[in-house]
N, C-alpha and C positions, 0 to 999 in steps of 0.2 A: 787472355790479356787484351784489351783495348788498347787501338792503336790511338795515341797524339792527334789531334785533330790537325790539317793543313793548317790554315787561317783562325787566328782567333778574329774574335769582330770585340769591340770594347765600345761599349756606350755609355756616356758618363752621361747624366742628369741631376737634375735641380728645378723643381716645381716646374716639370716639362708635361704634367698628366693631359693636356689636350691634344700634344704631339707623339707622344712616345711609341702611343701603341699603331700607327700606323709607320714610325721608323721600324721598331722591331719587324712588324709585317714587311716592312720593304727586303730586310733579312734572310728570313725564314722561305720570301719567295724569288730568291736568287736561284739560278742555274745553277751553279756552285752547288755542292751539298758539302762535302768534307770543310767542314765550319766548327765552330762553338759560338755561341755568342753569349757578352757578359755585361750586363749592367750594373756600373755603379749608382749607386740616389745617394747622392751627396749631400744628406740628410734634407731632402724633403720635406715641405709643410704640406704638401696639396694630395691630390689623391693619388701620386703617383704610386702608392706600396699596393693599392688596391688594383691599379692595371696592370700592374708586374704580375700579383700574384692568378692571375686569369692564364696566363702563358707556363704555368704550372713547371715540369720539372725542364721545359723543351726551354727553356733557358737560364742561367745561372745569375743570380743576383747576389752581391757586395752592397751591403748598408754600411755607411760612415757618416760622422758628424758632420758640418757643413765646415769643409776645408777647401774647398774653389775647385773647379774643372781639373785645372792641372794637377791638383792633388790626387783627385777621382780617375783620370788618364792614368797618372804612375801607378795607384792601384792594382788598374784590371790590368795594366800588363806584365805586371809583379806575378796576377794569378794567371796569368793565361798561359796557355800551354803550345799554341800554333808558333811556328816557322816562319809564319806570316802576321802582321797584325793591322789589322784596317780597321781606321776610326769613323764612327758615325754620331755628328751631335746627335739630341736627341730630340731636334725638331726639324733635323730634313729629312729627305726619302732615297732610298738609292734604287737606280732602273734593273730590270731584273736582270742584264747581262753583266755587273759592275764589276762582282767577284772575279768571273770567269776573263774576261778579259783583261785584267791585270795581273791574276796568276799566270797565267800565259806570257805575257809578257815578260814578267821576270821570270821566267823558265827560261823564256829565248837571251835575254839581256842578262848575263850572269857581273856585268860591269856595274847595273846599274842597284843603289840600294834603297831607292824609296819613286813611288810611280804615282799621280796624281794625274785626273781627267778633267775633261771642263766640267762645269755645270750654268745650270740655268737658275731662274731665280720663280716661287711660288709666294702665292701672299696667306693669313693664316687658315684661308677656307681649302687651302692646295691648289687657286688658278693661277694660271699663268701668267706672271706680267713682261709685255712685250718689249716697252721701253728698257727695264732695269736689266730683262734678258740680252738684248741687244747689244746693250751698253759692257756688260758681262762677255761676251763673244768677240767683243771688238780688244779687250783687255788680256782675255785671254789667248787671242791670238797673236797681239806684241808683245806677249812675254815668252812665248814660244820663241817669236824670231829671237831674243834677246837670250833666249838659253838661261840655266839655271844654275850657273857659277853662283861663287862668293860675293864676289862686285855686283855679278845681274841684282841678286836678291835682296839686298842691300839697297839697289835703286829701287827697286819696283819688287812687288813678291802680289803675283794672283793667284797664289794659292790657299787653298780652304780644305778645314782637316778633315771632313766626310769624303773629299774626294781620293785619301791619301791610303798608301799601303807601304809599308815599308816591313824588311828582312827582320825578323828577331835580334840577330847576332848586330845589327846595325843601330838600332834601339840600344841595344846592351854597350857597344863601343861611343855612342856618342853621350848617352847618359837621358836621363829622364829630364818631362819637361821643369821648365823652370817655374816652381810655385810660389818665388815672389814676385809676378810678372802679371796684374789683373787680364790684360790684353796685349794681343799679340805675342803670346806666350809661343802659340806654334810657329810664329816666323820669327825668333828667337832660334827655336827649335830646329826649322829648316834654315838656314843660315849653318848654325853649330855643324848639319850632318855635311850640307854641301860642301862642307873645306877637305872634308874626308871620301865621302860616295859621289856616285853621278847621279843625278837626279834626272827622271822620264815622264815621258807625258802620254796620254793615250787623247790627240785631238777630237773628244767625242762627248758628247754631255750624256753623262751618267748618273747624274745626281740634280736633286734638286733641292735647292737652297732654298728655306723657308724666310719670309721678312718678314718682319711680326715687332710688335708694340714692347715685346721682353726682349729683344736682343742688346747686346751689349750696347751700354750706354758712352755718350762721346767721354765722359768723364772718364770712364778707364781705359777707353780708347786710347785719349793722352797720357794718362800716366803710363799705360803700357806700352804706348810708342817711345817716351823719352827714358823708359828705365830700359826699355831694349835697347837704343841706340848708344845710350851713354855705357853700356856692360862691354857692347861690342868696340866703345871708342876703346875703352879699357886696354880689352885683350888684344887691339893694334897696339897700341901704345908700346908693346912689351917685344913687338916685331919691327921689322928691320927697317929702320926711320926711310931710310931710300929707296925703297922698293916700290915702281910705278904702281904696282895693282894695291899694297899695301894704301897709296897715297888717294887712290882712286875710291877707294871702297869711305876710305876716311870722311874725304868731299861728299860722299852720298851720305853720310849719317848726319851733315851736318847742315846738307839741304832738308831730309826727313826732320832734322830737328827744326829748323827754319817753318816748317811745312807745321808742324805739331801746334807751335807756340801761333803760328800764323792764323790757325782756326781756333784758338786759345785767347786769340784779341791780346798778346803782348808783341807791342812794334818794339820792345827793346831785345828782348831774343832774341826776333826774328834778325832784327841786324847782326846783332851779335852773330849767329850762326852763318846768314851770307857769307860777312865780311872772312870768315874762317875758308869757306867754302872756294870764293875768291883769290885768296890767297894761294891754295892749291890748284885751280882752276880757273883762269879768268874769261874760259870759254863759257861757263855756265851764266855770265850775263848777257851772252846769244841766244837763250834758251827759254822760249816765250812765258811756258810753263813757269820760269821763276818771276817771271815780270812783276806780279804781285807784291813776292818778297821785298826784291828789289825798289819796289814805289814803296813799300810799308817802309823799308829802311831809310828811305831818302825825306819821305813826307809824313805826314801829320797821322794818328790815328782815325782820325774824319775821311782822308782820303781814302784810307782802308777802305771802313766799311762801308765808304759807297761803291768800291769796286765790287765786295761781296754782296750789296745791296741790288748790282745788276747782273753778276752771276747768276743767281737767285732768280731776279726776275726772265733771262733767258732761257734759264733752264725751265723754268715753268710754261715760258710759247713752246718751248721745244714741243716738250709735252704734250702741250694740249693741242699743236697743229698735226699731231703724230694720226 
């Protein structure tokens, strides 16, 4: 009898055949051995059937129609068999110690039920880039200080699902992800588990995050930031109207929404959402960050986008003085 492997690994794809085959490899050459690893191609036009099929029986393959990532996710871990399951897109890399030092981890942390590490940022040839890595480090180190409550995650979430490992049994009680949700489906996701587990962090870049010409596009970016925010105003709704952190978490989905419609070029939203945010908060027009909002609510649409017009142009000296 063969024993259940530890860790399943699950990697969902879609027309990723220029990336894959060096994720899998990033896999296969983990410290870690007591693994599976399982890919879904969530039906594929591109040669991805032909690099899977190279990797012969040393990894397990799920073909399906084309039903979106999150459907591809719920999937492999429908089929997977580990205790453990750690996701990997299928166009970044994971460093060879990744496995090993978050099993460990949750060996030691029996509180905690989902454990996530930094990472770095690659562009599509795999070099490094130093500005977006930087900027990545700096992001992920105030979300550490800010901890990974219901409320943190809600304001702020830097987390990314390559770098994520979470309990089976924790999977199984918080529920799969959500597949009517184009983007940000996993911070939908970690939100849901955080009301329930602790979530942990391993401070250490393990992963490298690929940038690339096919990544999600801002279009479902927004639609999947205002259908997660608006799900989660929901399920407050239904909780205890005066309950500070209740009220707290509320103000945050309404600045995210403010933030959404903001890069969306709608100043009537974005007021809309302040003015809500405000209402529960009227700290938050001390908070430089929202300034923008704030003058979009107050002033013309012109205004706007010349303040995005020097955003832009700053960011780009940044850059190029770097």
């Amino acid at each position: 009898m063969v024993n259940d492997p530890m860790v399943s690994v699950v990697i969902a794809s879609y027309n990723r055949a220029d990336f894959i085959y060096d994720s899998i490899v990033s896999v296969q050459n983990q410290t870690f051995t007591d693994k599976e690893i399982i890919v879904v191609d969530d039906g594929s036009t591109d040669d991805t059937r032909s690099i899977l099929q190279e990797f012969g029986g040393q990894i397990s393959v799920i073909y399906q129609s084309n039903q979106g990532r999150s459907a591809a996710r719920n999937n492999g871990v429908m089929n997977a068999k580990g205790r453990l399951i750690a996701f990997l897109d299928s166009d970044d890399v994971w460093m060879h110690d990744k496995l090993d030092k978050q099993v460990d981890m949750l060996f030691d942390k029996s509180d905690v039920g989902l454990i996530h590490t930094f990472s770095d940022v690659i562009d599509s040839s795999g070099i490094f880039i130093p500005h977006e890595s930087k900027l990545r480090q700096k992001l992920h180190t105030q979300s550490v200080k800010k901890g990974y409550s219901y409320e943190s995650l809600s304001e702020n979430c830097v987390m990314f699902l390559s770098t994520v490992m979470v309990r089976r049994d924790c999977w199984d009680d918080v529920g799969p992800m959500d597949i009517t949700i184009p983007a940000f489906e996993d911070w939908d996701w970690y939100m849901r588990l955080s009301r329930k587990y602790n979530v942990g962090v391993i401070p250490e870049i393990l992963v490298h995050f690929r940038l690339h010409e096919s990544n999600t596009s801002q279009k479902e970016f927004f639609q999947g930031r205002i259908l997660t925010c608006e799900k989660h105003l929901k399920w407050l709704n239904e909780q205890t109207a005066g309950n500070e952190n209740v009220l707290n978490v509320r103000r945050n989905f309404y600045l995210q929404l403010a933030g959404a419609y903001y890069v969306h070029n709608d100043s009537l939203q974005v007021g809309l959402y302040m003015r809500k945010a405000i209402e529960i908060d009227r700290n938050v027009v001390f908070n430089l960050y929202n300034l923008r909002y704030i003058l979009t609510m107050l002033f013309s649409d012109r205004v706007s986008n010349t303040l995005r017009q020097l955003k832009r142009l700053v960011i780009k000296l940044m850059i190029r003085n770097r």
